[in-house]
C-alpha positions in Angstrom: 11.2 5.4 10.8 14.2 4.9 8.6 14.0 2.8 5.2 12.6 3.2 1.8 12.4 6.8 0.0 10.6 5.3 -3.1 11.9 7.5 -5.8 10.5 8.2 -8.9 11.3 5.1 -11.4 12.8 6.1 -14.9 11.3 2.8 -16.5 10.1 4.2 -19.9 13.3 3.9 -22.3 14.5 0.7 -24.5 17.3 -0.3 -24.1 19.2 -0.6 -27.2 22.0 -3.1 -26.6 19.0 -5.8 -26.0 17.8 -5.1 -29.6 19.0 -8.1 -31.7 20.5 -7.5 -35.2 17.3 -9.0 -36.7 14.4 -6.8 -35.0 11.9 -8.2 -37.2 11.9 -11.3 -35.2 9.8 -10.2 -32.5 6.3 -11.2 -32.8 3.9 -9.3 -29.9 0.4 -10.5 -29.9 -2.4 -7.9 -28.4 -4.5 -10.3 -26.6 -7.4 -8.0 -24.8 -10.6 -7.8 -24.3 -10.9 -4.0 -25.8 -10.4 -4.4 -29.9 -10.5 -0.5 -29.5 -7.8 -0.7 -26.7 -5.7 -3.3 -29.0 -6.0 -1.2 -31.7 -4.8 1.7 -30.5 -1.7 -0.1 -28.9 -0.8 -1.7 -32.0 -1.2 1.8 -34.3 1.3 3.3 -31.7 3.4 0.4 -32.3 3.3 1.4 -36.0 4.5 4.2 -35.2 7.5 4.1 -32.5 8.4 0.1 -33.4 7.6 -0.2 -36.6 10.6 -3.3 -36.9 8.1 -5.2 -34.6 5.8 -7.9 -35.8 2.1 -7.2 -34.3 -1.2 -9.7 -34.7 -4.1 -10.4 -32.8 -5.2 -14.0 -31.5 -7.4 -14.5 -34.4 -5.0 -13.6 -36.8 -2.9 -16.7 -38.0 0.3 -15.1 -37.0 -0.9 -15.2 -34.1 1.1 -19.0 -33.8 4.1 -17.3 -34.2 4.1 -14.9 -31.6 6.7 -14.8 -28.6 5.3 -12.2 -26.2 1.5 -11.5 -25.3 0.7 -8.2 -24.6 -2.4 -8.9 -22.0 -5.4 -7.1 -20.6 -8.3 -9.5 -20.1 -6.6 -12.4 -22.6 -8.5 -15.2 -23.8 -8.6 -18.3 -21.6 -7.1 -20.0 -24.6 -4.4 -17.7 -25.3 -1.8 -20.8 -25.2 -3.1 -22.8 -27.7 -3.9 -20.1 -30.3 -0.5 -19.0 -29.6 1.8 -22.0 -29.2 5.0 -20.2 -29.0 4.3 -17.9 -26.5 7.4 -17.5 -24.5 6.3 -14.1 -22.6 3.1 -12.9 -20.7 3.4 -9.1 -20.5 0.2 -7.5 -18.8 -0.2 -4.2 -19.6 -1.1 -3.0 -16.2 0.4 -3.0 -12.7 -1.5 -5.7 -11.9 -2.1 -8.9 -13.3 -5.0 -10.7 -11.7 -6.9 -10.1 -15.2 -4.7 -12.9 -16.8 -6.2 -16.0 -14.7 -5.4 -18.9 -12.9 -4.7 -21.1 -16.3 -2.7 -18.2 -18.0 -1.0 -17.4 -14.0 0.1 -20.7 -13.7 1.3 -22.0 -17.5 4.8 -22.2 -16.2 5.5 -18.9 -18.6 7.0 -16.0 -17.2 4.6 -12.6 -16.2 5.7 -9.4 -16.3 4.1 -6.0 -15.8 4.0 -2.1 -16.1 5.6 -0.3 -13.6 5.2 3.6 -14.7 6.4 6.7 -13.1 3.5 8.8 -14.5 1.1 5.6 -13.2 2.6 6.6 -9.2 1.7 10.3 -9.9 -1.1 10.1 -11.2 -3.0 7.7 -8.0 -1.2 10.2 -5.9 -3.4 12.9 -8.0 -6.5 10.9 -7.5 -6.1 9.9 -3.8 -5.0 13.3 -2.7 -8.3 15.0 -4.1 -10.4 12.1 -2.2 -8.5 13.2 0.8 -8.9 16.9 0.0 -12.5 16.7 -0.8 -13.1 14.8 2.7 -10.5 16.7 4.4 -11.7 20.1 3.9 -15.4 19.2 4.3 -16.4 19.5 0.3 -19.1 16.8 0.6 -20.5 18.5 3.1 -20.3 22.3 1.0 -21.5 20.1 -1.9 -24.3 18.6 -0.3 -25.7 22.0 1.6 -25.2 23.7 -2.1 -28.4 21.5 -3.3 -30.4 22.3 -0.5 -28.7 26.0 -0.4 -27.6 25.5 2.9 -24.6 28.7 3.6 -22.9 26.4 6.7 -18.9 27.1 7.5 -17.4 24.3 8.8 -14.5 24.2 11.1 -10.7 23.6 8.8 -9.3 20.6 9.7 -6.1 20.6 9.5 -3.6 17.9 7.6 -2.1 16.9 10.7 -5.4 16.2 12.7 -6.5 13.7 9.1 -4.8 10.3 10.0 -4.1 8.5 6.6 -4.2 4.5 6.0 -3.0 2.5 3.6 -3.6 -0.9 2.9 -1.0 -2.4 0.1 2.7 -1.1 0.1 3.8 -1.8 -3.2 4.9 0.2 -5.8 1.6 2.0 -5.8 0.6 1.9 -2.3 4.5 2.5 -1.0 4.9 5.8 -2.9 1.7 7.6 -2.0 1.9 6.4 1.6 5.2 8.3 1.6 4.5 11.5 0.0 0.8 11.8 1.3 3.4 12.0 5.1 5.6 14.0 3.6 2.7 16.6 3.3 2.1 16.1 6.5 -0.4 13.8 7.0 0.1 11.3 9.8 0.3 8.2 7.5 -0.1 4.4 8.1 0.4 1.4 6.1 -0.4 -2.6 6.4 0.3 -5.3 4.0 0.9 -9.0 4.0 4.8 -8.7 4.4 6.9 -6.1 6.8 7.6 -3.3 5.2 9.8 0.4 6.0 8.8 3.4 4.6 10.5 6.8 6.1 7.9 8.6 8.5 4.8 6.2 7.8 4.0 3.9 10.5 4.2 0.1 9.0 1.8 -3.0 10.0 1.9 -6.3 8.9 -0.3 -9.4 8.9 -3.9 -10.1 10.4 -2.5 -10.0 13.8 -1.5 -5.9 13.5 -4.8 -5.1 10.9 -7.1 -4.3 13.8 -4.8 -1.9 15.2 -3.6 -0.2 12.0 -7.4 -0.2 10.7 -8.4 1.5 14.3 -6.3 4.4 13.0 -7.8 5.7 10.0 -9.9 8.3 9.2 -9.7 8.0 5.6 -8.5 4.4 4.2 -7.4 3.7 1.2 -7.1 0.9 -0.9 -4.3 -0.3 -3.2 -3.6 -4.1 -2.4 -3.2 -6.4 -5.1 -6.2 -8.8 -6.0 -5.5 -12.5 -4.4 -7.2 -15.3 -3.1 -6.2 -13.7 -0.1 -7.4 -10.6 -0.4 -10.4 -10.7 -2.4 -13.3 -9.0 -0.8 -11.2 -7.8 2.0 -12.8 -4.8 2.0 -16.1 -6.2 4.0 -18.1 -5.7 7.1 -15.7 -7.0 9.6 -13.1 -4.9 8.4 -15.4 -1.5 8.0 -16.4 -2.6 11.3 -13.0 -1.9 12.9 -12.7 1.6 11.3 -13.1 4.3 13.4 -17.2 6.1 13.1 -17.0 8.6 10.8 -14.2 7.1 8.3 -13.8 7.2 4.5 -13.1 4.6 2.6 -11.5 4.7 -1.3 -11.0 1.6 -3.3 -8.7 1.9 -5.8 -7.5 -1.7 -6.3 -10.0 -3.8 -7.7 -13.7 -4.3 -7.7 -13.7 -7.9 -6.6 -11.8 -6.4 -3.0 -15.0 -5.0 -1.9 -18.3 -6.6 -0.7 -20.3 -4.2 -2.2 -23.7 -4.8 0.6 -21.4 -4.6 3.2 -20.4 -1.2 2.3 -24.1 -0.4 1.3 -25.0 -1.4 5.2 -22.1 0.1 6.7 -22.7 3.3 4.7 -27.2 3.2 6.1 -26.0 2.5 9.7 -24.2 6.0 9.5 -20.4 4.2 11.1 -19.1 5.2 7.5 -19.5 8.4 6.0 -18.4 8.2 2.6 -16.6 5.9 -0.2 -15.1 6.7 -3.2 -15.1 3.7 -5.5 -12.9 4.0 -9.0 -12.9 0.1 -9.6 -15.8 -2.9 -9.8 -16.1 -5.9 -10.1 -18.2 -5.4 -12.9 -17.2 -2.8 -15.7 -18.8 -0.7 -16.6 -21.0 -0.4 -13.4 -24.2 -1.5 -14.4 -27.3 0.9 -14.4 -29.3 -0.8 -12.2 -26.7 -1.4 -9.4 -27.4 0.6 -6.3 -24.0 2.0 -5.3 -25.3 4.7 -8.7 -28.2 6.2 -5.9 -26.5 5.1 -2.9 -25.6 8.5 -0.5 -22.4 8.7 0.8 -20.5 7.2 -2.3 -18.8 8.6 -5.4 -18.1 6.6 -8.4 -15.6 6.9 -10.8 -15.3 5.2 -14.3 -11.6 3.6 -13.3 -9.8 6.5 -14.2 -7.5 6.9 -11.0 -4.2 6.1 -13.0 -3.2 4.2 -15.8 0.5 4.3 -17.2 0.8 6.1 -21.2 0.8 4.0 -24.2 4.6 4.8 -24.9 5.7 3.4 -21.5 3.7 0.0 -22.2 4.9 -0.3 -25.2 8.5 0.9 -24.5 8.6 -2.0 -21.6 6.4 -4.3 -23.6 9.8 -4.3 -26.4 12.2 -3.7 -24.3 11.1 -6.8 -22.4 10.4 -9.0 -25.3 14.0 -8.1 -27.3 15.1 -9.2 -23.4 13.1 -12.5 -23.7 14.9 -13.8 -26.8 17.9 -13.0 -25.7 18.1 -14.5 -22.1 18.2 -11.8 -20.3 16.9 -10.7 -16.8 13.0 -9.4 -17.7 12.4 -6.3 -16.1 9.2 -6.1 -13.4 9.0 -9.9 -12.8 5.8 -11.2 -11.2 5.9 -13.1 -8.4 3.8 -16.2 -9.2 3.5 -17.8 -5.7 2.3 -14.0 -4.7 0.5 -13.2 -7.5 1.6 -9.7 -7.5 
């Protein structure tokens, strides 16, 4: 099928005709949930923008700031900083932010990253590999030294799905088929991606999630989508499949996986995101068989590209111009 290539984006330079003749009058504050995380961000800052004004939202400056640099903010961001004129998340996503923040009338921008689309493609091709090849099998006979060959399959014979075709989800869908995996996509809208087989909507989800031995997971979090991943949906997967989620912890219902996981119709999940982080002790997917967890470390785009969008698109701001990687609030995404 004709249509999209999804290059590789070159998103991590300033632009330096957007920098106005008094620098000093941008005013970015960190607003996170991670003072460690914050801290870092703003010591790089130091260094590669030092003409930039940096706070936090207890800091009195704070008032001043234009642009919010957000991960987690605090519900009342706004009124700590009343000049806010910029929400910036500092991830591809930005269902962290919340409803009040979402809807403030304010623009929302986000990180789109290069090194962010290579890197899932790193982490979802070894969840494919590991599945593929039969490792979690090998692994699992090496405890109970088991010597067992299993037959190769090969990439053509592993049928690929993948549910969210954004920048994320768009670019591994196509070069996961151009290694030649038969690959499948759904999402909300219509899409066209060269050599990946496109569904759309809840009347073509059935069909699309029929053909999947290994799904994976990359939709944005929505009222729409949250805890999509459930037991009607592992339900329509073919016995046998594998399921990664590496959107968010609040897509999946984590005792429907549990049960679908016992019954034996799914026969592994790898989970990089929860709705709870980190994943408490105490919670069973730690014991349960058939799942791997990983401390949501799939991807995550390098502190110069944050901060080089975070400037570029704040410098953009105050002087009414286009922002770069606009959110779509009606979307969400």
């Amino acid at each position: 099928m004709l249509g999209q290539s999804w290059p590789l984006m070159n998103t991590d330079t300033l632009t330096p005709a957007l920098t106005p003749a008094s620098s000093s009058d941008l005013n970015i504050v960190f607003a996170t949930n991670n003072p460690a995380f914050s801290a870092r961000l703003m010591a790089l800052m130091a260094t590669e923008y030092p003409q930039v004004a940096v706070c936090t939202p207890d800091d009195p400056a704070a008032r001043h700031a234009q642009v919010a640099a957000c991960w987690h903010p605090p519900v009342d961001l706004l009124q700590r900083c009343p000049g806010l004129q910029l929400l910036q998340a500092v991830s591809a996503g930005v269902d962290h932010l919340g409803d009040i923040l979402m809807h403030s009338g304010l623009p929302v921008s986000r990180v789109v990253d290069e090194g962010q689309q290579q890197g899932m493609l790193e982490y979802v091709l070894w969840g494919v590999l590991h599945h593929q090849r039969d490792f979690d099998l090998a692994l699992s006979n090496q405890q109970a030294k088991i010597w067992q060959l299993h037959p190769q399959r090969q990439a053509g014979r592993m049928r690929i799905g993948v549910m969210g075709l954004g920048q994320l989800g768009g670019f591994i869908a196509a070069r996961l088929a151009g290694l030649g995996y038969p690959v499948s996509g759904w999402a909300g809208s219509r899409k066209q991606i060269e050599q990946v087989h496109c569904y759309a909507g809840e009347a073509e989800r059935g069909t699309f999630l029929s053909s999947c031995d290994l799904l994976v997971n990359l939709l944005p979090l929505t009222t729409a989508t949250e805890a999509i991943l459930d037991a009607s949906l592992f339900a329509e997967l073919p016995p046998g499949a594998v399921v990664m989620n590496c959107g968010r912890g609040e897509h999946l219902n984590e005792q429907d996986l549990i049960d679908a996981l016992s019954s034996g119709h799914l026969r592994a999940v790898v989970l990089d995101v929860f709705a709870q982080e980190p994943l408490p002790k105490g919670n069973p997917l730690w014991d349960q068989a058939g799942v791997i967890v990983t401390p949501h470390m799939a991807s995550s785009a390098s502190g110069q590209v944050m901060l080089a969008q975070l400037v570029e698109n704040g410098y953009r701001q105050l002087a009414g111009q286009p922002l770069r990687n606009l959110v779509d609030i009606a979307k969400g995404y």
